[in-house]
C-alpha positions in Angstrom: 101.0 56.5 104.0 99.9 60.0 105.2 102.1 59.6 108.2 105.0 59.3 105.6 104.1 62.2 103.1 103.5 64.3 106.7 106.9 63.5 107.8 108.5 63.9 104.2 107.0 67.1 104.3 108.4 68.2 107.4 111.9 66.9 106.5 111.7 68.9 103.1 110.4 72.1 105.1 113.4 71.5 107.5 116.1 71.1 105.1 114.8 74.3 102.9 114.9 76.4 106.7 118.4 75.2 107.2 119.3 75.3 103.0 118.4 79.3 103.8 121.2 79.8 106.7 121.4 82.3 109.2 120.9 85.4 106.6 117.1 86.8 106.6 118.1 88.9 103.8 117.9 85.9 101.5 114.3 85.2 102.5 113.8 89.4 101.9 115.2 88.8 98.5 112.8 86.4 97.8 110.0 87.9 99.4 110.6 91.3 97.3 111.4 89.3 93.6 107.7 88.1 94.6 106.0 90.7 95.5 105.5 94.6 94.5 105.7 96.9 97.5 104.2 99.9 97.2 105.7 102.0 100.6 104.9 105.1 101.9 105.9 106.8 105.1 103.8 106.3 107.9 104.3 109.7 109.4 102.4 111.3 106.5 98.5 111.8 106.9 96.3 109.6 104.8 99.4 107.9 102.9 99.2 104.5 103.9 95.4 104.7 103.1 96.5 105.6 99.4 98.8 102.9 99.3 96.6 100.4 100.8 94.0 101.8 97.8 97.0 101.6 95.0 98.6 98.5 96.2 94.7 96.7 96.4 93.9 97.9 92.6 97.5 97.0 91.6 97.0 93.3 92.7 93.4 93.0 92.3 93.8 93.7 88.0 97.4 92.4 87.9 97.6 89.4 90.7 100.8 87.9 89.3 102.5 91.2 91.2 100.9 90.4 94.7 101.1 94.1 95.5 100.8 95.2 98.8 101.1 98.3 100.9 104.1 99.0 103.4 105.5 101.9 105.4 108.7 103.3 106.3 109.3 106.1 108.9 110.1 109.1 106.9 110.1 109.9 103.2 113.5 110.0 103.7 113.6 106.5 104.2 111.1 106.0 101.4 113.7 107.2 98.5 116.2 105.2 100.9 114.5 101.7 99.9 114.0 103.3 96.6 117.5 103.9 95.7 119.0 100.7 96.8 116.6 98.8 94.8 114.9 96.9 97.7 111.7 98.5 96.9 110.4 99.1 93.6 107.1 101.7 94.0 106.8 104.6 96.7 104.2 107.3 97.1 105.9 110.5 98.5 104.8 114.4 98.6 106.1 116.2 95.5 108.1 118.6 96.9 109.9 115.5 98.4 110.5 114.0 95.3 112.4 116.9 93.9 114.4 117.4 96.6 115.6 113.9 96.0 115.7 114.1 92.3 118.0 117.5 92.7 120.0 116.0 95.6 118.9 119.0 97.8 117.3 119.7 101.0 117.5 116.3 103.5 119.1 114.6 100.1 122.0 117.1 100.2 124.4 114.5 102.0 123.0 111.9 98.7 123.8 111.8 95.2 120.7 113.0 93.1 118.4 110.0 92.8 116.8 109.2 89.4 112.9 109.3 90.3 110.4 109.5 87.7 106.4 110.0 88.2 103.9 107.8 87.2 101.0 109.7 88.6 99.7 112.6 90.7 97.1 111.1 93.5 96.1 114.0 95.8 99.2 115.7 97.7 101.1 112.4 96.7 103.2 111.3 93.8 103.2 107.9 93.2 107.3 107.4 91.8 109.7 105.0 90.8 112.9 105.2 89.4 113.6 105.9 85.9 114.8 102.5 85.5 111.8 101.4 86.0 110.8 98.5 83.0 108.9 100.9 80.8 106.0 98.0 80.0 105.8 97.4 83.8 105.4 101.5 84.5 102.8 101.4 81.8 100.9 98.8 83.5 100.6 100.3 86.8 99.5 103.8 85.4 96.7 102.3 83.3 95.4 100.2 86.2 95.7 103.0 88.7 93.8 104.8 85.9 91.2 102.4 85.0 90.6 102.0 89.0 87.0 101.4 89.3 86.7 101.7 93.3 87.1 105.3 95.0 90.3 106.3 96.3 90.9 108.1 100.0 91.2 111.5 98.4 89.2 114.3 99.2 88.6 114.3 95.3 89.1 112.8 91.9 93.1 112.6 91.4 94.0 114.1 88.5 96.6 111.4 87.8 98.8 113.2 85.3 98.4 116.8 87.1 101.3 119.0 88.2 104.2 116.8 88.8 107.7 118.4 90.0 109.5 115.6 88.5 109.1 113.8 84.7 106.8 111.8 84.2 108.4 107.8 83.5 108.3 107.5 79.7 106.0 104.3 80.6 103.4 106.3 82.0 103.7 108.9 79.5 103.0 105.8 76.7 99.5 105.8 78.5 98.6 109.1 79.2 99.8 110.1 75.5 97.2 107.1 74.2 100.6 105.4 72.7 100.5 101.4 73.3 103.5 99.5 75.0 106.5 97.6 73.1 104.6 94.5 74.0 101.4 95.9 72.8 102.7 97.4 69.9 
């Protein structure tokens, strides 16, 4: 009898494998739909420590994301995986996230990407673009707010300080004390 649900099993794991073909972009598909990324490049000091720190509060108050930390190479690449929609959350230096907003600088070759802020950690904004499900926004700004560990900053973030870029009207429904359309 186990012998038969072990081999059943196997069968089913099998067919799913071949069910997904040769492409691993379904399985990325999947994987992403799952999961919230939260990426960073890894070429910037002290970044993928603030992501592990955001990504860790993220999941740890809302589990249903499964947030987790990656990195790309360059910020570049960051607003890159931002702007086509594979990732959904980056943390990039402000003067980055203009550039990309304006379409100037290293972005001059891009159309102007949408970003919006959803808070000021450090040297780092933590974006997303203004697409962004306003509820969703709203959620990750209260728990990044409400965090009750320390983060890898030198200091307290002021999380609505001195942003280059607006502010996601989602995060601006918590820091203005409003509630969310599901709260509401």
């Amino acid at each position: 009898m186990a012998s038969s649900r072990l081999a059943r099993a196997l069968l089913l794991g099998a067919a799913g494998a071949l069910l997904l073909g040769h492409s691993p972009y379904r399985q990325w598909y999947v994987f992403r739909a799952k999961h919230l990324v939260v990426v960073t490049s890894d070429a910037l000091p002290g970044a993928f420590a603030l992501a592990e720190a955001v990504a860790g509060a993220i999941a740890a108050r809302l589990p249903e994301t499964k947030a987790l930390p990656a990195t790309a190479r360059a910020s570049a690449e960051v607003v890159r995986l931002l702007r086509s929609r594979q990732l959904q959350v980056g943390l990039i230096p402000p003067a980055d996230a203009l550039e990309a907003l304006q379409g100037k600088g290293r972005f001059s070759d891009d159309a102007p990407v949408p970003l919006r802020a959803l808070a000021s950690l450090g040297s780092y904004l933590l974006v997303v673009l203004d697409e962004y499900p306003r509820e969703k926004a709203f959620r990750i700004v209260r728990t990044v707010a409400e965090y009750p560990g320390s983060w890898p900053l030198p200091q307290k973030p002021v999380l609505r300080g001195k942003a280059p870029i607006p502010f996601h009207p989602g995060a601006l429904d918590y820091y203005e004390g409003r509630p969310t359309p599901s709260e509401g």
